[in-house]
C-alpha positions in Angstrom: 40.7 -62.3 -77.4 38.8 -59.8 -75.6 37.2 -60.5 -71.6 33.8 -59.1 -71.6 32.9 -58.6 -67.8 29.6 -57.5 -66.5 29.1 -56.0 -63.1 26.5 -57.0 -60.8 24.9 -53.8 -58.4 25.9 -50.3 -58.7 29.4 -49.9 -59.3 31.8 -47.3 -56.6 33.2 -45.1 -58.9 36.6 -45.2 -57.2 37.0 -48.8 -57.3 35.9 -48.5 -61.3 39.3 -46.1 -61.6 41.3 -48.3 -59.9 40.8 -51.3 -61.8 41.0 -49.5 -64.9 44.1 -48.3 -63.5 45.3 -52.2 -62.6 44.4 -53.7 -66.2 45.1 -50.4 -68.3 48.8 -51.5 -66.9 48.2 -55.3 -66.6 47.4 -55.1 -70.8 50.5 -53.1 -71.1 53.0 -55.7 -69.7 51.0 -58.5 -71.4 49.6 -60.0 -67.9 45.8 -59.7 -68.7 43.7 -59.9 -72.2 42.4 -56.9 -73.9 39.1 -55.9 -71.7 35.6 -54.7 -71.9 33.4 -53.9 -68.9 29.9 -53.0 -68.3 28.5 -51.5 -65.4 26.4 -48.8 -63.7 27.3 -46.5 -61.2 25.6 -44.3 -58.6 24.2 -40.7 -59.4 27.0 -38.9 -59.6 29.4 -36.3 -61.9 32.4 -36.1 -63.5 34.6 -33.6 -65.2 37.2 -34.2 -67.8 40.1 -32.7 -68.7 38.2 -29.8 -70.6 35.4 -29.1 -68.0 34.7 -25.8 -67.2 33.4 -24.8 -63.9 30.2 -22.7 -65.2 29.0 -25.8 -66.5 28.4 -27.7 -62.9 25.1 -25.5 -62.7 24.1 -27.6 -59.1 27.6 -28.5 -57.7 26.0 -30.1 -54.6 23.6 -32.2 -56.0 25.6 -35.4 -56.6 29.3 -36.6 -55.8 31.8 -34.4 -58.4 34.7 -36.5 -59.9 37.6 -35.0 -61.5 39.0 -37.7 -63.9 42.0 -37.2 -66.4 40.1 -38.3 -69.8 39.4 -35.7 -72.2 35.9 -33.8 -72.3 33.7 -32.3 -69.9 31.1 -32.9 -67.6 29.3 -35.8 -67.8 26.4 -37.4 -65.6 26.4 -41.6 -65.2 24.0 -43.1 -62.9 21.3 -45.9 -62.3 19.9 -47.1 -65.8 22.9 -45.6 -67.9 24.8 -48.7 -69.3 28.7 -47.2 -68.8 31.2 -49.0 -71.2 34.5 -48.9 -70.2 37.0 -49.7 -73.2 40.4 -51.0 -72.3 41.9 -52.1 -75.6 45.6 -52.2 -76.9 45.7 -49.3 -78.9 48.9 -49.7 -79.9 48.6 -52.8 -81.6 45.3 -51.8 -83.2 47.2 -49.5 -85.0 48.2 -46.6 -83.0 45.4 -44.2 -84.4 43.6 -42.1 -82.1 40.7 -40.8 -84.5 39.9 -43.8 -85.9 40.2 -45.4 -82.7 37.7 -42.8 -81.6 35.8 -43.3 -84.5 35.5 -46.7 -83.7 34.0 -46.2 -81.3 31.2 -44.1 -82.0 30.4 -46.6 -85.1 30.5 -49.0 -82.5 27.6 -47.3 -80.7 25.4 -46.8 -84.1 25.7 -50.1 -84.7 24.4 -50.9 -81.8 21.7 -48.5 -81.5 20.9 -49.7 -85.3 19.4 -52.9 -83.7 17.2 -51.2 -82.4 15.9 -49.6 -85.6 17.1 -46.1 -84.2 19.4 -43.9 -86.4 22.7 -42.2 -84.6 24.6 -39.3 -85.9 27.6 -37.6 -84.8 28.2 -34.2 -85.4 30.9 -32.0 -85.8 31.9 -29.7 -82.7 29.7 -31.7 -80.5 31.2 -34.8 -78.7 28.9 -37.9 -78.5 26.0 -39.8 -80.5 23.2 -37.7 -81.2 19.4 -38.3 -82.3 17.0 -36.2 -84.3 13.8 -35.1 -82.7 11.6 -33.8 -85.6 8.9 -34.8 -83.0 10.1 -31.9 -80.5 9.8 -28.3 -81.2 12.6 -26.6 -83.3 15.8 -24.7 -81.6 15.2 -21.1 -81.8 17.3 -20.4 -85.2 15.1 -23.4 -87.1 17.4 -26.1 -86.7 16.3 -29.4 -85.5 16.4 -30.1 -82.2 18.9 -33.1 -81.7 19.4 -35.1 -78.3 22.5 -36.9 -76.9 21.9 -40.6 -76.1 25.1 -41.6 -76.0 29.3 -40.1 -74.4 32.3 -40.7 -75.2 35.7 -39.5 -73.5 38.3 -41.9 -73.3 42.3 -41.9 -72.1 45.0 -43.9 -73.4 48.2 -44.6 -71.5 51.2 -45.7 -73.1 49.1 -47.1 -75.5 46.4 -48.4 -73.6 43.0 -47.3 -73.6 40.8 -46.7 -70.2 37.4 -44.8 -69.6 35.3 -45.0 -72.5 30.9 -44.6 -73.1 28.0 -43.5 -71.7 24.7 -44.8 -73.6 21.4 -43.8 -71.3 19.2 -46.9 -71.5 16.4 -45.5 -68.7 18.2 -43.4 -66.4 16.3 -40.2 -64.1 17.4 -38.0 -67.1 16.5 -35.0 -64.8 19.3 -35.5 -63.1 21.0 -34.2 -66.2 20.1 -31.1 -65.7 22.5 -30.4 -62.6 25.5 -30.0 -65.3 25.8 -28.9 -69.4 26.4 -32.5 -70.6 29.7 -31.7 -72.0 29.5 -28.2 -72.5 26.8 -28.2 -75.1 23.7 -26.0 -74.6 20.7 -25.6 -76.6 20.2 -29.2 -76.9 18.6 -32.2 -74.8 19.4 -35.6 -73.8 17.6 -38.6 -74.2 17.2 -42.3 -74.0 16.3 -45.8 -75.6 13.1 -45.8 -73.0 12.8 -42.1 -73.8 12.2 -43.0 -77.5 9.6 -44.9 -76.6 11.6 -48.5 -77.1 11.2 -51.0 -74.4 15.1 -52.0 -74.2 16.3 -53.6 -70.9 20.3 -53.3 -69.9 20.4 -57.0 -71.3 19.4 -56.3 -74.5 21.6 -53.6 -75.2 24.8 -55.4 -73.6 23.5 -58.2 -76.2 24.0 -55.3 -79.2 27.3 -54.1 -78.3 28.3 -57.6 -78.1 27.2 -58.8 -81.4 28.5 -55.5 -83.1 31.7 -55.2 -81.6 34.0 -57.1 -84.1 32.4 -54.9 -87.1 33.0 -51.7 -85.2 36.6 -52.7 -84.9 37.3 -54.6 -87.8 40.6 -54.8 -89.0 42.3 -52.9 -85.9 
């Protein structure tokens, strides 16, 4: 069984890491159930494991987080639906990339219900959209946005950290980082695409397309 918990308000994002921490360890030694939380937190940054400095382009803007899950910097603020994954890894097979794959299926499935099309891409982390609506990059390729991050951890076994999918966030306060080290591409949202989704009805996706995400592991 997996808890499903859903924060109320704006999340610190201290106290997020330190309950990660708590049941990332509590899974391990078999004291709490296999967990998935929801939140939001304030406007603020934070740099993975593979951040690199030239990409905090307005360091004073928000709060800065260093954080030990792999990627770069990423943005998660008011109207961004953060996911934090805390599975048992290790009895789901003890496969990273498909456990990472998982994950981003898990996304496009849930993005699917609302008629929008994901992709990933190769060398560029996250779940992208097309925009054949928005002007091509300069060397004719279409533009695509970012609606969705990824970077997780796993400890012993246990996963912690997880997704980013922006629902309505200020995506202007984007632009104070390179959204994990890509350039020459934009971010967007469900609202930005011109669909009316609240935080409910996505929470109401990812629930209902979880277990096919993760079938079988």
């Amino acid at each position: 069984m997996v808890e499903w918990i859903t924060a109320d308000g704006l999340v610190p994002y201290e106290e997020a890491l330190d309950f990660m921490e708590r049941r990332a360890g509590d899974i391990r030694e078999g004291r709490a159930p296999e967990t998935i939380w929801l939140l939001e937190h304030p406007p603020l940054y934070t740099a993975g494991t593979s951040a690199d400095p030239a990409d905090l382009t307005d360091p004073d803007r928000f709060p800065v987080h260093e954080v030990r899950r792999g990627g770069q910097y990423t943005y998660h603020g008011p109207g961004q639906r953060v996911i934090y994954v805390m599975l048992d890894v290790g009895a789901r097979g003890r496969d990273v990339r498909r456990f990472v794959q998982q994950l981003e299926n898990w996304v496009i499935l849930a993005l699917a219900e609302f008629n929008l099309t994901g992709h990933i891409r190769e060398g560029r982390v996250g779940v992208w959209i097309e925009r054949p609506d928005k002007p091509s990059l300069p060397d004719g390729r279409m533009r695509e946005d970012k609606i969705a991050a990824i970077g997780v951890r796993l400890r012993r076994w246990v996963s912690f950290h997880g997704i980013s999918i922006n629902v309505e966030p200020d995506l202007s306060h984007f632009s104070g980082i390179v959204p994990c080290g890509i350039r020459g591409h934009g971010v967007t949202s469900l609202v930005d695409m011109g669909l009316p989704v609240t935080m409910s009805d996505l929470d109401t996706a990812l629930r209902r397309s979880f277990e096919k995400a993760f079938a079988g592991g």
